[in-house]
Z-matrix of the N, CA and C atoms (Angstrom, degrees):
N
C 1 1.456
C 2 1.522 1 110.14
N 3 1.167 2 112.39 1 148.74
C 4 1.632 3 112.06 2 173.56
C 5 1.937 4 112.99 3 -124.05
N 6 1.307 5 88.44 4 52.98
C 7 1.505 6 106.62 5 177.11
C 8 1.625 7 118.37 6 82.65
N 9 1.147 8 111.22 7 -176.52
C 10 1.455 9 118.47 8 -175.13
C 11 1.776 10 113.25 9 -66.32
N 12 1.559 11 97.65 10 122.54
C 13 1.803 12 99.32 11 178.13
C 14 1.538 13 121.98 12 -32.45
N 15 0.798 14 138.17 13 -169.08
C 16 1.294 15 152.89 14 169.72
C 17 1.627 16 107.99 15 -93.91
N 18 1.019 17 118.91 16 -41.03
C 19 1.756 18 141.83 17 -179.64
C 20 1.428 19 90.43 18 -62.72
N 21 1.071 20 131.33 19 -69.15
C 22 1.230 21 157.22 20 -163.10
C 23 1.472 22 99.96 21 -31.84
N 24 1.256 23 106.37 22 -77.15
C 25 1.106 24 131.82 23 171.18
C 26 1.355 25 156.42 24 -35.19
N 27 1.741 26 85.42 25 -36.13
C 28 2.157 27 111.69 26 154.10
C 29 2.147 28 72.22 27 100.02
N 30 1.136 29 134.78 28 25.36
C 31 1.672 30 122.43 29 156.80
C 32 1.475 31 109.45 30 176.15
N 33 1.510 32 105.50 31 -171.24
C 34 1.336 33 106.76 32 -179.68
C 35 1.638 34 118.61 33 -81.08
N 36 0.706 35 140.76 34 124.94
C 37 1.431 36 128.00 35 142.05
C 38 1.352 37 137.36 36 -49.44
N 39 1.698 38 103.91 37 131.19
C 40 1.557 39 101.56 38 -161.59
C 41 1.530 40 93.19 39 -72.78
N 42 1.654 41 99.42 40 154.04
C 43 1.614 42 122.42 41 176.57
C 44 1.380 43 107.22 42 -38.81
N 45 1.968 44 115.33 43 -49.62
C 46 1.168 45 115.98 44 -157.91
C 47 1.502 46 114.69 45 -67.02
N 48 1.879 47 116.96 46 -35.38
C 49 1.185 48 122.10 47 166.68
C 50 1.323 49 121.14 48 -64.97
N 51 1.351 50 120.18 49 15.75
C 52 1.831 51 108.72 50 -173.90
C 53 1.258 52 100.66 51 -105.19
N 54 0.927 53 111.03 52 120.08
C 55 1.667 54 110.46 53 173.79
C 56 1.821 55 125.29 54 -81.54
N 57 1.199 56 132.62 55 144.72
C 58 1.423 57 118.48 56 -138.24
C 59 1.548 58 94.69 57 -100.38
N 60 1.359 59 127.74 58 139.48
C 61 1.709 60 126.02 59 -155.79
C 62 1.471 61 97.40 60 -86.28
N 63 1.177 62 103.22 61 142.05
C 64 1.398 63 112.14 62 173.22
C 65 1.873 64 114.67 63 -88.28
N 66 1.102 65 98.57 64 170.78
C 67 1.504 66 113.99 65 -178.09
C 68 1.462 67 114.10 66 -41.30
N 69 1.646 68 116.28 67 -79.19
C 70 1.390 69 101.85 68 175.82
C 71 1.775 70 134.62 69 -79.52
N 72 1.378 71 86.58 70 83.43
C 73 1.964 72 102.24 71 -171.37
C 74 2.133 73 83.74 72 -99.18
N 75 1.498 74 94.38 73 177.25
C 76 1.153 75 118.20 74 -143.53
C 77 1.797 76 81.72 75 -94.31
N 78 1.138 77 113.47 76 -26.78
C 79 1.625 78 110.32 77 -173.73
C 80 1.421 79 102.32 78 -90.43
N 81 1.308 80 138.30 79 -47.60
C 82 1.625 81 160.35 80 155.80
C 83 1.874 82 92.44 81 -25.26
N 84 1.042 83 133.69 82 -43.92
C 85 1.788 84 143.13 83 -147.99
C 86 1.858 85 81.55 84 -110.74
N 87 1.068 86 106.02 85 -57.44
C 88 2.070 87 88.84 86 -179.26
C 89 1.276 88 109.95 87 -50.48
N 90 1.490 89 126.81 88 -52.37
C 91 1.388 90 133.27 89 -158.54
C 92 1.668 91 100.25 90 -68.03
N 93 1.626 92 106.21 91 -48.16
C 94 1.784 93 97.41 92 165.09
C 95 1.409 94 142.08 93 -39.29
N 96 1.494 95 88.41 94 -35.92
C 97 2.053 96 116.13 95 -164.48
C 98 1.736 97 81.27 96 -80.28
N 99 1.446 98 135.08 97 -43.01
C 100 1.098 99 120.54 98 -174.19
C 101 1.444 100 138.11 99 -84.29
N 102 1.317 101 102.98 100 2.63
C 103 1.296 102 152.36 101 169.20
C 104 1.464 103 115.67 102 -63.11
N 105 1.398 104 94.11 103 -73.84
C 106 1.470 105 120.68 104 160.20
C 107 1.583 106 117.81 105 -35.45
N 108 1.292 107 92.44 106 -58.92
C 109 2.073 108 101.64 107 -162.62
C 110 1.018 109 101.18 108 -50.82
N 111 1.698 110 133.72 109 -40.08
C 112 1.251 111 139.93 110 -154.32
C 113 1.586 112 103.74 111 -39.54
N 114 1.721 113 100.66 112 -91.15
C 115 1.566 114 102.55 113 175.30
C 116 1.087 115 128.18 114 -30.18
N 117 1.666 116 115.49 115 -52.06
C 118 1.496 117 112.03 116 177.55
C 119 1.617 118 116.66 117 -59.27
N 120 1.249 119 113.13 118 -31.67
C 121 1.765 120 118.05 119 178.07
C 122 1.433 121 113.16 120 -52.75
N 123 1.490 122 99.97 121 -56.95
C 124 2.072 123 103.60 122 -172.81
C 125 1.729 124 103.47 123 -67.20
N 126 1.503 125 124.58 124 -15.71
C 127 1.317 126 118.16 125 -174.58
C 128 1.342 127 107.22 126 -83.77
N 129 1.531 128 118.08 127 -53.39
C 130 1.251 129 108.80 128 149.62
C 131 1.287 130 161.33 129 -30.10
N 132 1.430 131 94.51 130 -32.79
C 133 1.619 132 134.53 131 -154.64
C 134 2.384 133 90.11 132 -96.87
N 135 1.230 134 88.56 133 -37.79
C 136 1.817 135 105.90 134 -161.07
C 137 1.417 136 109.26 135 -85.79
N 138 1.531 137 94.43 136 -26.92
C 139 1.714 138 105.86 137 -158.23
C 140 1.623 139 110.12 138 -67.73
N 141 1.108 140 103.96 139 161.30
C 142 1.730 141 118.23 140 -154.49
C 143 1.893 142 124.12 141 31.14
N 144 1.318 143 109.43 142 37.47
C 145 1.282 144 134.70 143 -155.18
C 146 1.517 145 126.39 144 55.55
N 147 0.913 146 116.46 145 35.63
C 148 1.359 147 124.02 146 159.39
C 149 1.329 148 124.60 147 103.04
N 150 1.134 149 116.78 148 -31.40
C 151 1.435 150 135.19 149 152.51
C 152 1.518 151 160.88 150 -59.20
N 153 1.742 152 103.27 151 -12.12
C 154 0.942 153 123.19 152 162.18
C 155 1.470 154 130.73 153 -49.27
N 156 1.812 155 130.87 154 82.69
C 157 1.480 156 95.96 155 -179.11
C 158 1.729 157 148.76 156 -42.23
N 159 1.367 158 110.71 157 -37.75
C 160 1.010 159 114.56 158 164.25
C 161 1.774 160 115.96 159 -36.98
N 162 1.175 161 100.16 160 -72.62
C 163 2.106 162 108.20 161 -171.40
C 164 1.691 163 98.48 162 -53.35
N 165 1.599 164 115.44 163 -42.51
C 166 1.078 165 114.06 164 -174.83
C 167 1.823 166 110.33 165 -50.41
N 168 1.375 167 114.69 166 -51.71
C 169 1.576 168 132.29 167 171.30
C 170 1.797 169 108.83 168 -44.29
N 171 1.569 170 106.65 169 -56.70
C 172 1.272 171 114.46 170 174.27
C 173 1.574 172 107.72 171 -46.57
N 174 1.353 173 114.38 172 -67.65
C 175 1.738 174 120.63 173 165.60
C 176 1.291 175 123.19 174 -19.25
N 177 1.774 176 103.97 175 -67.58
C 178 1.393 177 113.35 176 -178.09
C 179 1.868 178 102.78 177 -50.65
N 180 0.837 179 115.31 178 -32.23
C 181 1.597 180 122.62 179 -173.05
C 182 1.552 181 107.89 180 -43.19
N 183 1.109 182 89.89 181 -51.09
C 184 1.609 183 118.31 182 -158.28
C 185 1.385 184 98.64 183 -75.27
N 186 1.294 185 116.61 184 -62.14
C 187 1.433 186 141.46 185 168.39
C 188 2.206 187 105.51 186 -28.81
N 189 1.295 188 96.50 187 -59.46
C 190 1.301 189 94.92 188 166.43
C 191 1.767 190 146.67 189 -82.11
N 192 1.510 191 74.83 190 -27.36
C 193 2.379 192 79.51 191 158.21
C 194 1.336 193 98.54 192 -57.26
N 195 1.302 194 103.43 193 -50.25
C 196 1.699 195 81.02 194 -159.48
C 197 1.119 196 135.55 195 -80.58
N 198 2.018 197 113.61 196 -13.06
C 199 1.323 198 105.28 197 150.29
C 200 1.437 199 121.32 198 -70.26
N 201 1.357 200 122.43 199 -32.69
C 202 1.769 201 103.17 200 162.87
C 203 1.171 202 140.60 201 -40.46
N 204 1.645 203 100.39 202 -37.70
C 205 1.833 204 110.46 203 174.86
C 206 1.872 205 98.47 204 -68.32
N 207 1.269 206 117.33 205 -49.49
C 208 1.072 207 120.85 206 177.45
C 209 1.991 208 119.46 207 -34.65
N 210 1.632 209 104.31 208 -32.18
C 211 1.706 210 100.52 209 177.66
C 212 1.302 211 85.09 210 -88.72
N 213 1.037 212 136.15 211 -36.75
C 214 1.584 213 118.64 212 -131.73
C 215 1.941 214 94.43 213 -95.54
N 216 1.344 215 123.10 214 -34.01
C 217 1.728 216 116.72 215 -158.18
C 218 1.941 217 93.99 216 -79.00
N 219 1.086 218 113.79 217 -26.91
C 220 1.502 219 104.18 218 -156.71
C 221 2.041 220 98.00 219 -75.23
N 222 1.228 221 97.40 220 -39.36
C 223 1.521 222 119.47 221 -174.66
C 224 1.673 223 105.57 222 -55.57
N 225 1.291 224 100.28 223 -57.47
C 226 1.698 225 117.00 224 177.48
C 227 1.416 226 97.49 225 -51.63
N 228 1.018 227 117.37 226 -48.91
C 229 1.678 228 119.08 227 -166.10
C 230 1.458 229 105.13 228 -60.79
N 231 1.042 230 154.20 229 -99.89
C 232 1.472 231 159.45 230 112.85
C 233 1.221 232 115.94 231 35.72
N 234 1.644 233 130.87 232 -22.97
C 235 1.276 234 135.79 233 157.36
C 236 1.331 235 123.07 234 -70.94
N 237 1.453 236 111.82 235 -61.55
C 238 1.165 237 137.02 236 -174.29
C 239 1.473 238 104.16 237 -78.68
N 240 1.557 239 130.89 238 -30.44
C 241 1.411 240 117.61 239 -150.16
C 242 1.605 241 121.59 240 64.33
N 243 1.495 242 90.81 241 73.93
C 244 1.214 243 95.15 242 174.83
C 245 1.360 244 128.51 243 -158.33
N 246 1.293 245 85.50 244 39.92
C 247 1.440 246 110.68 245 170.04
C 248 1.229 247 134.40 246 -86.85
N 249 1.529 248 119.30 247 105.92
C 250 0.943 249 143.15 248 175.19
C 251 1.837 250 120.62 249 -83.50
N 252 2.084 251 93.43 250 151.80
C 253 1.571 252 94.45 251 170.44
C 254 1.479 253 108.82 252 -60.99
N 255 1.594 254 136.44 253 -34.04
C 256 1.290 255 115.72 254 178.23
C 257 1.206 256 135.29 255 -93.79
N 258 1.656 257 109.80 256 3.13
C 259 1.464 258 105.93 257 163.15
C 260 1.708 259 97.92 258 -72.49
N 261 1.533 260 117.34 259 -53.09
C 262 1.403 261 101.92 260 -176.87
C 263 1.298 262 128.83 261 -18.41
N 264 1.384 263 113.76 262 -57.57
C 265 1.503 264 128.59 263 -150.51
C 266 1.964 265 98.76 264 -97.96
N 267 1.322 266 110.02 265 -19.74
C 268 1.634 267 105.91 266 -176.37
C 269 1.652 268 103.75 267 -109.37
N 270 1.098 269 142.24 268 -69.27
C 271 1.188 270 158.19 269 116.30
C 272 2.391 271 84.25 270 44.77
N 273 1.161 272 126.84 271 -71.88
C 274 1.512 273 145.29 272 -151.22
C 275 1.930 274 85.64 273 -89.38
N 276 1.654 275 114.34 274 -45.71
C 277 1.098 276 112.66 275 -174.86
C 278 1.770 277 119.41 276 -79.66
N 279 1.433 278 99.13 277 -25.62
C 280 1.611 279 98.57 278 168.08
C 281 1.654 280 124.98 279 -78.21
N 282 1.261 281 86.91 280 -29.77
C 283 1.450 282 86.62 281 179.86
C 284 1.745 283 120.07 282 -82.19
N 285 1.394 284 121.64 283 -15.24
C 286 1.473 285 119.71 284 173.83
C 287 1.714 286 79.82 285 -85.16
N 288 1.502 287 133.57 286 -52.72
C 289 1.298 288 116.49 287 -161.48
C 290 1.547 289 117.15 288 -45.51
N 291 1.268 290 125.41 289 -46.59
C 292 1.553 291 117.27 290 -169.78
C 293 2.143 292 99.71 291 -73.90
N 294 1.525 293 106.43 292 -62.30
C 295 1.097 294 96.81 293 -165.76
C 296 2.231 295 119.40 294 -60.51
N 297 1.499 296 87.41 295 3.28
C 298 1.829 297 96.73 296 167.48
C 299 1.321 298 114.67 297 -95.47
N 300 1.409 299 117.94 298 -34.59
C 301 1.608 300 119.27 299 152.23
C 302 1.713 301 119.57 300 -60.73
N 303 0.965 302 121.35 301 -68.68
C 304 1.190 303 121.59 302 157.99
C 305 1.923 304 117.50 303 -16.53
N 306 1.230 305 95.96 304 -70.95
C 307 1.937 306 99.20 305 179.96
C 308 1.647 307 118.13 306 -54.04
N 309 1.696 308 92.62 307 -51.65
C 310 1.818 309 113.24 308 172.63
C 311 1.515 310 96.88 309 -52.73
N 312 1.060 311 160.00 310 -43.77
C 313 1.325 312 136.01 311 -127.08
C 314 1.426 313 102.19 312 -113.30
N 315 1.930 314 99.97 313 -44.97
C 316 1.636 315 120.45 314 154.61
C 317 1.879 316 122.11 315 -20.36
N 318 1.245 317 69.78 316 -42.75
C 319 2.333 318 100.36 317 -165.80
C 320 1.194 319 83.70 318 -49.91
N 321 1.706 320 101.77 319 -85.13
C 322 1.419 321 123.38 320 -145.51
C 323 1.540 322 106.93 321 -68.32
N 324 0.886 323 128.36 322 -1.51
C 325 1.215 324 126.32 323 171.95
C 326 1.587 325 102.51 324 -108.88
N 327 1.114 326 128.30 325 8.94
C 328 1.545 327 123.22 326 160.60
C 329 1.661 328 113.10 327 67.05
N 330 1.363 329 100.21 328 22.19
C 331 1.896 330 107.77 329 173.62
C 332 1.546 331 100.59 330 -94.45
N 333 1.083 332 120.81 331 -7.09
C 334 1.752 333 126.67 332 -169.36
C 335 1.231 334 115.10 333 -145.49
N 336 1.349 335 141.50 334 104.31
C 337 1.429 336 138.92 335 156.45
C 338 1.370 337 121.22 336 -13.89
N 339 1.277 338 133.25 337 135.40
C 340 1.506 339 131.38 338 -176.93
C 341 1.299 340 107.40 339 -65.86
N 342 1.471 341 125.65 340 -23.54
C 343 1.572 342 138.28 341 -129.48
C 344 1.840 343 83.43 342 -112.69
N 345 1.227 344 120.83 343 -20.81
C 346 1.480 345 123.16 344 165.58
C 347 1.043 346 119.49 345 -66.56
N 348 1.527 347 108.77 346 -65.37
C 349 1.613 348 139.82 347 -177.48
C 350 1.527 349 90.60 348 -44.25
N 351 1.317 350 130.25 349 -66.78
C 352 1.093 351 140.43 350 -149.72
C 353 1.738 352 117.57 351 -73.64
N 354 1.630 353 111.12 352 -38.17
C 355 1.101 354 122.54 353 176.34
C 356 2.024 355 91.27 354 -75.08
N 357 0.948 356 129.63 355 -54.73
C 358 1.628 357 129.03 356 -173.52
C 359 1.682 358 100.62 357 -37.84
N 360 1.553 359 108.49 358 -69.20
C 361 1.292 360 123.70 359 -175.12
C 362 1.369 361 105.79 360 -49.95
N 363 1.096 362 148.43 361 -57.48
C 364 1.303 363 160.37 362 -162.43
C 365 1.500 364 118.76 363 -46.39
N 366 1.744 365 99.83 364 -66.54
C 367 1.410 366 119.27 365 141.96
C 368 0.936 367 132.98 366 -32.77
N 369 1.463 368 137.89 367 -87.73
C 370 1.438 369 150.43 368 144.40
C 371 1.344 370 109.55 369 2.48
N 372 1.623 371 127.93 370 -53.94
C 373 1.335 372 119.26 371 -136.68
C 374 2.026 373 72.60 372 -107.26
N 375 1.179 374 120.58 373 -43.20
C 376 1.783 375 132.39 374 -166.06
C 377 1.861 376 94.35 375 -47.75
N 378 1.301 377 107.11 376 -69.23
C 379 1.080 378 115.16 377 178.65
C 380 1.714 379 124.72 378 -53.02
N 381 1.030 380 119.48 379 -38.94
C 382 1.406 381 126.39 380 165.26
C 383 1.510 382 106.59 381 -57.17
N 384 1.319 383 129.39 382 -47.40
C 385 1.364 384 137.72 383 174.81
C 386 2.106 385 108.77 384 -54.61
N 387 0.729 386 82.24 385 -35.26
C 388 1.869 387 102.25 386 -160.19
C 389 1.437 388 104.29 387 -64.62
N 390 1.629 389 101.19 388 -62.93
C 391 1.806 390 115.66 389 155.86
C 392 1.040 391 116.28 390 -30.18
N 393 1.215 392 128.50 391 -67.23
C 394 1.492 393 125.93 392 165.20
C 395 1.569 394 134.40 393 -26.98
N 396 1.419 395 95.19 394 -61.34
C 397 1.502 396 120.76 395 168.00
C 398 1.068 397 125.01 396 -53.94
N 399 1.265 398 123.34 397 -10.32
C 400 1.354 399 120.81 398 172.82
C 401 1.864 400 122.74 399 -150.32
N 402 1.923 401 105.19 400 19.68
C 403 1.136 402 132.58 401 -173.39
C 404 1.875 403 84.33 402 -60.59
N 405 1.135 404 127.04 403 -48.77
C 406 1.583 405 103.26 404 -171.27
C 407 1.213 406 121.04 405 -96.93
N 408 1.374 407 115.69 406 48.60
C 409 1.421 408 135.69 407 153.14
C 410 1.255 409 104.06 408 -141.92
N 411 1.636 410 136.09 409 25.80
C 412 1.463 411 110.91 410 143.74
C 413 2.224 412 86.45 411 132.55
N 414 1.173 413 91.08 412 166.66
C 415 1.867 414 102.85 413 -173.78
C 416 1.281 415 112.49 414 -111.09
N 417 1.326 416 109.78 415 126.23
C 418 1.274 417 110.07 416 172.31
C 419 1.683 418 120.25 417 -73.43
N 420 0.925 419 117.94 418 130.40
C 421 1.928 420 112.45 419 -159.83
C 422 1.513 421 72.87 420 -98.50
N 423 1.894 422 93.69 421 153.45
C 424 1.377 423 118.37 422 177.28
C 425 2.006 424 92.22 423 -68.56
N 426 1.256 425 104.41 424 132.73
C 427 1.387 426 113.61 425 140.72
C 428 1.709 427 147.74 426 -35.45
N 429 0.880 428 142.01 427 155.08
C 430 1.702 429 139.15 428 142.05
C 431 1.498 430 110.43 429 -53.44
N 432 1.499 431 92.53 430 -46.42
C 433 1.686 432 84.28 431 -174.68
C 434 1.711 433 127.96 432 -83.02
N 435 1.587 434 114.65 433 -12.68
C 436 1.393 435 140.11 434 157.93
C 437 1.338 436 87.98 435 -61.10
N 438 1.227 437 147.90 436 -94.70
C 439 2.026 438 144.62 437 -143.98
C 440 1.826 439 89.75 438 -59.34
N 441 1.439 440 114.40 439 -20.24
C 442 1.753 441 82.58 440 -172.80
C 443 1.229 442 90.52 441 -96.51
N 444 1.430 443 141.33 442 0.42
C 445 1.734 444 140.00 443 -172.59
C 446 1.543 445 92.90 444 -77.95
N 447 1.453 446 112.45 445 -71.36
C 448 1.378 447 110.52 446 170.46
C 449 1.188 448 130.50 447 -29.79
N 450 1.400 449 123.87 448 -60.23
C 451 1.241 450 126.44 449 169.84
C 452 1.308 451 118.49 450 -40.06
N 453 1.467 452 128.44 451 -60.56
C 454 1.600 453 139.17 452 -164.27
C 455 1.477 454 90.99 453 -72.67
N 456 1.193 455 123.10 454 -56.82
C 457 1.660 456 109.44 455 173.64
C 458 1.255 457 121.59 456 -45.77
N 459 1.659 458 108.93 457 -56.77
C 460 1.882 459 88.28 458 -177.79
C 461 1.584 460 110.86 459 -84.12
N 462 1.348 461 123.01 460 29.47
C 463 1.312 462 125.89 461 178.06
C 464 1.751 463 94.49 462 -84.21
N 465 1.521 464 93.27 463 -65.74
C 466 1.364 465 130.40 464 -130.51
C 467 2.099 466 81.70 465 -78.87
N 468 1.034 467 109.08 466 -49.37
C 469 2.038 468 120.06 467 172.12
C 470 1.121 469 111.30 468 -67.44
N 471 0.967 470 123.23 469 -16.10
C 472 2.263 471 123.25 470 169.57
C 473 1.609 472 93.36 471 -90.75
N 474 1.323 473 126.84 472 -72.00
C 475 1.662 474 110.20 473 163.15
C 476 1.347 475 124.24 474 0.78
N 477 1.204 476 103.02 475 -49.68
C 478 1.544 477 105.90 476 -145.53
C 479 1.853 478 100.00 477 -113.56
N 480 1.390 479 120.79 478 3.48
C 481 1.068 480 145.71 479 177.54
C 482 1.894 481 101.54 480 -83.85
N 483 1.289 482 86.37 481 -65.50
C 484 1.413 483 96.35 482 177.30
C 485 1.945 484 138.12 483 -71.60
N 486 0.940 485 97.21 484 117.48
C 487 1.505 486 90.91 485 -164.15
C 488 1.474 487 123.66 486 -53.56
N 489 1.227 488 128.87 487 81.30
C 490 1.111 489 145.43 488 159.15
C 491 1.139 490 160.90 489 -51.23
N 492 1.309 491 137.66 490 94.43
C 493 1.716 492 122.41 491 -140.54
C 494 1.851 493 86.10 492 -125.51
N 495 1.354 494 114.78 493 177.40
C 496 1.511 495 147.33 494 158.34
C 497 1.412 496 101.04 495 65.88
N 498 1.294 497 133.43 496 -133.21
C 499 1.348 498 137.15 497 167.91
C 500 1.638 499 113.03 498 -34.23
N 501 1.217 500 105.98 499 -61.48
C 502 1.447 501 115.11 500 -155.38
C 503 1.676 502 94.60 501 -66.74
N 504 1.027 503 145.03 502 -35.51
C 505 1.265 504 141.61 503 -168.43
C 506 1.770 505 97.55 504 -85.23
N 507 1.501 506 120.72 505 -27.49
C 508 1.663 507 116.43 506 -179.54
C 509 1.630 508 96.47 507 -84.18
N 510 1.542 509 113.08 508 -6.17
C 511 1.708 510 101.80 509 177.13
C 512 1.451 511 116.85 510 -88.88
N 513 1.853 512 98.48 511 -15.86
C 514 1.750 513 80.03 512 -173.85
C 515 1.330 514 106.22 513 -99.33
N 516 1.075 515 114.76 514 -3.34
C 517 2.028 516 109.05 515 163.86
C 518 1.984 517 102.18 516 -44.14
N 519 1.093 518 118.52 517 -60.14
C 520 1.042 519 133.94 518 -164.94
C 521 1.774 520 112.05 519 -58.90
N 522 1.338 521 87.36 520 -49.32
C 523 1.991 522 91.11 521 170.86
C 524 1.279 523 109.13 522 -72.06
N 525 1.069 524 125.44 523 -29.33
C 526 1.563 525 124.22 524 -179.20
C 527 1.551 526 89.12 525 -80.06
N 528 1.009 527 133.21 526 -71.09
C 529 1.553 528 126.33 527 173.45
C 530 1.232 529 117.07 528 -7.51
N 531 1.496 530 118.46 529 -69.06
C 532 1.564 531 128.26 530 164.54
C 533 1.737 532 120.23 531 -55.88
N 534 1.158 533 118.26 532 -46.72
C 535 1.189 534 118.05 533 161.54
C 536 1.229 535 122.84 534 -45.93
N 537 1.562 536 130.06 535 -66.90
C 538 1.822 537 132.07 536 169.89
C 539 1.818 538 87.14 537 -39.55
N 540 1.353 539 120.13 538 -72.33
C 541 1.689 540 115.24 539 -155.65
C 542 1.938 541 110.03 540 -49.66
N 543 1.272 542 108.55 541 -30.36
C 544 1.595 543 106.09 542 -173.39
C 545 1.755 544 90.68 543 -84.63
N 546 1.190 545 116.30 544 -62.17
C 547 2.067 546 107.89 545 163.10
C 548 1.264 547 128.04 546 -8.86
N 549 1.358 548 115.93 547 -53.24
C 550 1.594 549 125.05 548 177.28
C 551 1.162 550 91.52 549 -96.56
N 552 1.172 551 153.43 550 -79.15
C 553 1.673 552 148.65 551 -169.41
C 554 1.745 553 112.99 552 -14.29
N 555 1.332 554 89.03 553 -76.44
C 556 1.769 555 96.70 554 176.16
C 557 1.352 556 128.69 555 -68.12
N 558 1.586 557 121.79 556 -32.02
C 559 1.396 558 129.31 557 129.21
C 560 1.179 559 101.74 558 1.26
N 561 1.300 560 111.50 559 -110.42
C 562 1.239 561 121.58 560 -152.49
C 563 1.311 562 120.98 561 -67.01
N 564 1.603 563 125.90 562 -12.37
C 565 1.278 564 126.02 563 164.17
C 566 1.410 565 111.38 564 -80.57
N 567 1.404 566 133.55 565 -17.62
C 568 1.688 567 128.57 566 154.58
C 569 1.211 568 107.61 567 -65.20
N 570 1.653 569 137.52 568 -36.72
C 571 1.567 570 129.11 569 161.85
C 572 1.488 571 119.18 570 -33.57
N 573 1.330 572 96.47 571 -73.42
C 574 1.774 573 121.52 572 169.29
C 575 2.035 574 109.71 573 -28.91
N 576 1.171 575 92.82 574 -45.04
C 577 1.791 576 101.94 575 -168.62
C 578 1.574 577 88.60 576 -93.73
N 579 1.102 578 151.32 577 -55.72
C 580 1.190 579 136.97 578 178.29
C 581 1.462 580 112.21 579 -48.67
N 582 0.992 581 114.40 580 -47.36
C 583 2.024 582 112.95 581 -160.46
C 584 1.573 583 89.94 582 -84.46
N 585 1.365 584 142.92 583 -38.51
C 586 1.631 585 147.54 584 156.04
C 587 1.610 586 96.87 585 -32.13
N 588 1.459 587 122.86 586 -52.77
C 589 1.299 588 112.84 587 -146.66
C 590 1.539 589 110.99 588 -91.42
N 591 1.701 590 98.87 589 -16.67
C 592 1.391 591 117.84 590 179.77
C 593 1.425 592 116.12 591 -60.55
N 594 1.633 593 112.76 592 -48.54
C 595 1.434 594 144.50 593 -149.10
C 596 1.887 595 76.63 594 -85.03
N 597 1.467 596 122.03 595 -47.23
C 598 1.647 597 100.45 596 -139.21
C 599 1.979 598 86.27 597 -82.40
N 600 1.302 599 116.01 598 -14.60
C 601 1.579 600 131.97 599 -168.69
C 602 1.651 601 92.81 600 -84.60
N 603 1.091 602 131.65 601 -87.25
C 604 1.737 603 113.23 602 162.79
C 605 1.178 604 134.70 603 -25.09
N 606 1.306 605 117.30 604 -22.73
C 607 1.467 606 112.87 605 176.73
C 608 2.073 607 101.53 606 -90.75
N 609 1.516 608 92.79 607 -52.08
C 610 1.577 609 66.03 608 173.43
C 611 1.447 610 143.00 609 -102.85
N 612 1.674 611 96.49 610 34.19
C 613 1.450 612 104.99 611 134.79
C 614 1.128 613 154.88 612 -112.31
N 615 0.979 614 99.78 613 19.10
C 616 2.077 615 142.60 614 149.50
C 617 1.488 616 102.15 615 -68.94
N 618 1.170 617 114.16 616 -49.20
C 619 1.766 618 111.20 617 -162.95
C 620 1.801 619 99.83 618 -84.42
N 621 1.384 620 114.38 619 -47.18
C 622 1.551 621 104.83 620 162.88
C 623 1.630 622 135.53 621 -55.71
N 624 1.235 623 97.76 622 -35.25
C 625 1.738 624 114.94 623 155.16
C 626 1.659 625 109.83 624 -56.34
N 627 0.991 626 114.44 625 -50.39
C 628 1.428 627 104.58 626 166.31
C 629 1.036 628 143.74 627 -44.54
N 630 1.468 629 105.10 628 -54.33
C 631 1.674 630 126.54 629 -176.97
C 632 1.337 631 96.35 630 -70.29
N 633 1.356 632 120.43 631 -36.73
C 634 1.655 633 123.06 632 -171.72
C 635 1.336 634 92.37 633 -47.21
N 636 1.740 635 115.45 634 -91.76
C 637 1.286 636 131.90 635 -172.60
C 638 1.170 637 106.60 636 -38.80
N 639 1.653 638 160.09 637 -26.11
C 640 1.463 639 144.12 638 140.77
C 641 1.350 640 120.98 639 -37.90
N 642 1.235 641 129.05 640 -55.51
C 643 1.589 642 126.38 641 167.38
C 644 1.093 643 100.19 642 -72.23
């Protein structure tokens, strides 16, 4: 912790009193633990060739800490102030890491079309790239419609983790259905807000170039 919130407090705290969070913060240690699950997930996930319900259940286990850490570290961060350069950079990398193990493992074991896996990954990994591309003209804030993409994905990929027969296995075609459709949906509306954000960041550094060259 790096002291009492700002909320906390009944105001803001000036910048100068905030002291800058160090490495092992409580949101920094989720993003690790999810880090972690990875390997243990596909071993689980693989074990006795892939099919076992039981290991499969064990999997799903795994499968779900880590989308829990997933609501809970980003929130902590931003509450508390405790945002760090390496949650930035791991924090974006753990979370495509499990749900890309998760899809990959789905694949190869023929419970999931590649052409899913592949459109998910594509997205996921496009958009992470994109952020980048245009981090020095400004952040794209997660969406409404990004937290419900997430959601239907790790709904719709724990489904499909779990060995499933009768109804419940004809229901998660359908959540995954919605999941691929919110995938490409929001996709392409982070395109839309990136190439907007590009254009309004070029222009006003054209217009500061200007004023320069006047004085």
């Amino acid at each position: 912790m790096t002291g009492i919130p700002a909320s906390a407090a009944g105001g803001h705290a000036p910048a100068s009193t905030m002291r800058p969070a160090g490495l092992w913060n409580i949101a920094n240690i989720l993003t690790m633990v999810r880090l972690l699950l990875v390997p243990g997930f596909v071993l689980l996930m693989l074990h006795g060739g892939g099919y076992d319900p039981a290991w499969r259940s064990f999997a799903w286990a795994a499968f779900a800490v880590a989308m829990i850490t997933d609501l809970f570290d980003g929130h902590l961060a931003r509450m508390y102030n405790l945002v760090t350069d390496f949650g930035k950079i791991a924090d974006p990398i753990a979370d495509k890491a499990i749900m890309g193990a998760a899809l990959i493992c789905l694949s190869s074991l023929h419970d999931l079309p590649w052409w899913v896996t592949g459109v998910i990954l594509f997205r996921e990994i496009g958009i992470t790239l994109m952020r980048f591309w245009v981090i020095r003209h400004g952040v794209i804030p997660a969406s409404r419609g990004g937290k419900m993409k997430m959601l239907a994905q790790g709904v719709a990929v724990g489904m499909y983790i779990l060995a499933l027969t009768g109804p419940l296995a004809t229901a998660r075609f359908w959540v995954m259905a919605v999941a691929v459709a919110l995938t490409v949906f929001t996709g392409l509306d982070y395109v839309r807000q990136a190439v907007v954000l590009r254009r309004a960041g070029l222009a006003a550094q054209l217009e500061r170039a200007g004023r320069d060259a006047v004085r």
